[in-house]
N, C-alpha and C positions, 0 to 999 in steps of 0.2 A: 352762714347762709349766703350774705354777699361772696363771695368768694365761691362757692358751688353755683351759682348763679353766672357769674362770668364766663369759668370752664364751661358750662352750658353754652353762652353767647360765642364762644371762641369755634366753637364745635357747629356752628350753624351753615347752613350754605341754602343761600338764595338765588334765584335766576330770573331775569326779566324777562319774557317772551309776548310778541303781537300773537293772542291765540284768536283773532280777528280777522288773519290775514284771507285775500279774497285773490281768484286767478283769473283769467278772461276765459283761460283753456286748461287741461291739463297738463300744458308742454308748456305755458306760459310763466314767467318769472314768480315771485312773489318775495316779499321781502318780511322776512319772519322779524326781523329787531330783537336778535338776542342782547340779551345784557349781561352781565357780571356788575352788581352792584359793587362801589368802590368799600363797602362795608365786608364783605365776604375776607375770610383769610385765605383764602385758597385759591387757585386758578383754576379756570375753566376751560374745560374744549368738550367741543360738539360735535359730533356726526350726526348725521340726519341720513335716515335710508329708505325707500319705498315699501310699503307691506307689500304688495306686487309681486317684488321683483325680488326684493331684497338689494339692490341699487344704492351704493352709497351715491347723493346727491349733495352733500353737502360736507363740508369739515373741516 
């Protein structure tokens, strides 16, 4: 059971995100505070794109 439990934990993948963040405008900066826990086995990359437009703004 230990041992199936691990392979579980290895196989995990967490992400920090500000889902609080606030703008002045809609053109305005904001700063999301992504993370990658140092616990994660994996690397992370992000794109972020507008529903809008479809715009990548972020990556």
């Amino acid at each position: 059971m230990k041992k199936a439990q691990e392979k579980v934990e290895k196989s995990m993948f967490s992400i920090g995100i500000n889902s609080t963040s606030k703008m002045k405008n809609e053109s305005a900066k904001a700063n999301l505070k992504m993370q990658n826990p140092a616990s994660n086995n994996y690397l992370m990359n992000v794109e972020t794109y507008l529903d809008s437009t479809g715009e990548k703004i972020y990556f």
